[in-house]
RODO-2510 file (C-alpha; in nm, 4 decimals, decimal comma):
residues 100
     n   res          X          Y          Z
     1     x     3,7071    -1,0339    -0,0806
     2     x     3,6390    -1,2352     0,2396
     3     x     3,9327    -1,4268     0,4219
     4     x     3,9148    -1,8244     0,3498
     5     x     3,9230    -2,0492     0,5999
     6     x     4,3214    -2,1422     0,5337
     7     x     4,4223    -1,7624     0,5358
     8     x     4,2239    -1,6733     0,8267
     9     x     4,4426    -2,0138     0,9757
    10     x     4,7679    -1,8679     0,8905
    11     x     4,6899    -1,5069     1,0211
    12     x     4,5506    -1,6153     1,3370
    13     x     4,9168    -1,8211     1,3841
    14     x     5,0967    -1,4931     1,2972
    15     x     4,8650    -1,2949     1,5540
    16     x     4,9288    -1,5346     1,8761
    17     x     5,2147    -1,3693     1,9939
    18     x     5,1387    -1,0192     1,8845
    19     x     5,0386    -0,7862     2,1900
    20     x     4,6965    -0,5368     2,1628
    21     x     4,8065    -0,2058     1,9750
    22     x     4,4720    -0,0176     2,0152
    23     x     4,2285    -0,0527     2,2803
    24     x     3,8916     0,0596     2,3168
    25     x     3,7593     0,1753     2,6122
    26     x     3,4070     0,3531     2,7712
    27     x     3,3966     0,6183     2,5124
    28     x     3,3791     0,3426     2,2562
    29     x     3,4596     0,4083     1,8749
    30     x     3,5718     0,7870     1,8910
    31     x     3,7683     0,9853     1,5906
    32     x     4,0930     0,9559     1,7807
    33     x     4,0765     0,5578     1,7963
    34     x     3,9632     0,5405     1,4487
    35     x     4,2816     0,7431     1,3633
    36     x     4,4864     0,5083     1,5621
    37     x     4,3226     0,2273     1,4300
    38     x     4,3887     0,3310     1,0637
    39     x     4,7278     0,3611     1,1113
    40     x     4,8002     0,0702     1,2525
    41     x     4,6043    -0,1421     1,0262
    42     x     4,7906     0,0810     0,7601
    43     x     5,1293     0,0240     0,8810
    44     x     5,0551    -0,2892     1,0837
    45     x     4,8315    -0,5140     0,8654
    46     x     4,7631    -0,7529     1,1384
    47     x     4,6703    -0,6171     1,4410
    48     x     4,5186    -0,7070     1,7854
    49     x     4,2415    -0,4530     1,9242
    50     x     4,1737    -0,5006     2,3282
    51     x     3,8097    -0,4176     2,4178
    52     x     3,7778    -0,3154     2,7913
    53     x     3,3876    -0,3540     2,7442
    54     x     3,2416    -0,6065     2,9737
    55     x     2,8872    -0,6952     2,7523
    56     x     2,9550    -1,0078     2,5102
    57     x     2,6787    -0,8179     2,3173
    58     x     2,8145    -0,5155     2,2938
    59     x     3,1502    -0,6138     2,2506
    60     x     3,0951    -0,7953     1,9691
    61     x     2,8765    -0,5121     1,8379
    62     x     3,1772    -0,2522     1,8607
    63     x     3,3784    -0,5038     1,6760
    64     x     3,1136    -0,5665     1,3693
    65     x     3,1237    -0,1513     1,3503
    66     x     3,5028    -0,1112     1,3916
    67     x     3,5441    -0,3848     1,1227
    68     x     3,3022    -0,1649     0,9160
    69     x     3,4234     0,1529     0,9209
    70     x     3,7947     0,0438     0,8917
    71     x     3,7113    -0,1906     0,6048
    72     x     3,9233    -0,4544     0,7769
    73     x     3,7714    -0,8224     0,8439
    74     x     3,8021    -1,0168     1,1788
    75     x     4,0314    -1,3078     1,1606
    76     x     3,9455    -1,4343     1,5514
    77     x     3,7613    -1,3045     1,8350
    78     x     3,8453    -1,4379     2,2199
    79     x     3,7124    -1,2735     2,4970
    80     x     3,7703    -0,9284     2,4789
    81     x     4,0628    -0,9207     2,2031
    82     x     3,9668    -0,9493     1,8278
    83     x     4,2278    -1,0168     1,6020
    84     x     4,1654    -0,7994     1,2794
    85     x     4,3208    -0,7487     0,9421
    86     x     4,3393    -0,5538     0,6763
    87     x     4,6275    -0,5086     0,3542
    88     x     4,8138    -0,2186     0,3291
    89     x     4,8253    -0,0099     0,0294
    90     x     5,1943     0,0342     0,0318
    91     x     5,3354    -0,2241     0,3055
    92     x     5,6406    -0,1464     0,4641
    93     x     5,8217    -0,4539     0,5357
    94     x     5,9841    -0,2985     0,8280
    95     x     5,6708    -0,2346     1,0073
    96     x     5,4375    -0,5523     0,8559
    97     x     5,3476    -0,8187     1,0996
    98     x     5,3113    -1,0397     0,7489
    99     x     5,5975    -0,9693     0,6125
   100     x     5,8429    -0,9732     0,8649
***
């Protein structure tokens, strides 16, 4: 179920502080970060992903993919950090940035 307009407004306020907990580099979407990735998302919910690729195109690209293969949707993209989200199965409120 896509993100409305009002929920993608609230997540995007509880992303601006949050710091980049996976970043993606020259070797692009490998296992490893897909791992990482997972678990964040899965622990995480909310979760900011820095790209250290410098082609808009293919930047944006890598995020369309990541988004797909996660199953999480993009709540904001600026410059080369996309803001992503997906809902736990079994959120831990400890470790949510929602429900903190």
């Amino acid at each position: 179920m896509p993100l409305t307009a009002d929920r993608k407004k609230a997540l995007r306020t509880l992303g601006h502080n949050l710091k980049p907990v996976v970043t993606i580099a020259g070797k692009g979407l490998s296992e490893g970060v897909m791992e990482e990735l997972d678990r964040a998302l899965e622990d995480h919910e909310l979760i900011k992903v820095k790209l250290m690729i410098a082609d808009r195109e293919l930047r944006h690209q890598v995020i369309g993919e990541l988004c797909q293969q996660s199953g999480a949707e993009l709540v904001q993209e600026i410059g080369k950090i996309a803001l992503i989200y997906r809902q736990a199965k079994k959120p831990n409120a400890r470790l949510s940035n929602l429900l903190r």
